[in-house]
C-alpha positions, 0 to 999 in steps of 0.5 A: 686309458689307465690315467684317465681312470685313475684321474676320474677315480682320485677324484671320486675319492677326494670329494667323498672323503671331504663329504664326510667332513662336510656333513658334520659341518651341515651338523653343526651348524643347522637348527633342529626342529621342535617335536612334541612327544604325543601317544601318536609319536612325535609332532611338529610342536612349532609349525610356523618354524624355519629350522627345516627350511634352514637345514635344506638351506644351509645343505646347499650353501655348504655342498654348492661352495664345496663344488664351486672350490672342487670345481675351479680346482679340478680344473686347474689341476685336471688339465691333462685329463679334463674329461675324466676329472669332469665326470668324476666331478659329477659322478663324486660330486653325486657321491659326495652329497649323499654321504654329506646328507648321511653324514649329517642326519647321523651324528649330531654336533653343535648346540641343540636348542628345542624351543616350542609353543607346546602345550603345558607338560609336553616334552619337546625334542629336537628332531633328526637333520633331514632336508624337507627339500630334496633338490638341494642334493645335486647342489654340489655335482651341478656346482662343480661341473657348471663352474669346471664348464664356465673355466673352460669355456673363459679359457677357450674364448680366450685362446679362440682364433674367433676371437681375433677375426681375419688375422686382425689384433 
């Protein structure tokens, strides 16, 4: 029992401490969004802008690749304790898109451009990261664990005795 709670908390641990460098790679690479400073606060200077779609977009590129990759490898490594490093997947994976998320609207890297159709003397700002659409985090506990299933599913097709069928092949 021990093991299987240290198996499930190891994992936890590891997908949370690399959620830390996935969101300053969210960071980076997601455009920020034009404001306009008004009297009423700030104001989406460009409506038709793509920059809060792509932050949302470029968010389940980086957590579902991650969960792809901790997926196959829970599973190649957890094989002694598949159901404790499933639900750490999930249970970190859940963890892990949320300080990804926390991470990434914090700290600001990369180039910041505010380029707008303000009106004369405005002052445009770059907006915080956030994600418009909030489904994208369970990208990453739904990746690792659909992928964990897919593995074992290929592994127990592979080893099943339905495969060959009355002792034949």
């Amino acid at each position: 029992m021990a093991r299987h709670v240290r198996a499930f908390a190891v994992t936890v641990l590891i997908l949370t401490a690399t959620a830390v460098l996935a969101g300053l790679a969210w960071s980076w690479v997601s455009p920020r969004a034009p404001y306009q400073v008004t009297g009423r606060g700030q104001v989406l200077a460009d409506p038709t802008t793509q920059a809060l779609i792509a932050a949302d977009g470029w968010f389940a590129v980086i957590t579902g690749g991650l969960g792809l990759a901790f997926g196959a490898l829970g599973w190649f490594l957890g094989r002694r304790h598949q159901i404790a490093v499933l639900l750490g997947l999930g249970a970190g994976g859940v963890l892990a898109s949320l300080v990804t998320f926390w991470v990434g609207s914090t700290f600001t890297l990369g180039v910041v451009r505010v380029e707008a159709a303000a009106s004369p003397g405005a002052t445009v700002v770059p907006g915080a990261l956030l994600l418009t659409a909030k489904g994208v985090l369970v990208s990453w506990p739904l990746c690792a664990a659909a992928f964990f299933g897919l593995l074992e599913a290929m592994h127990g097709y592979r080893e099943s005795p339905l495969r060959k069928p009355y002792g034949l092949g």
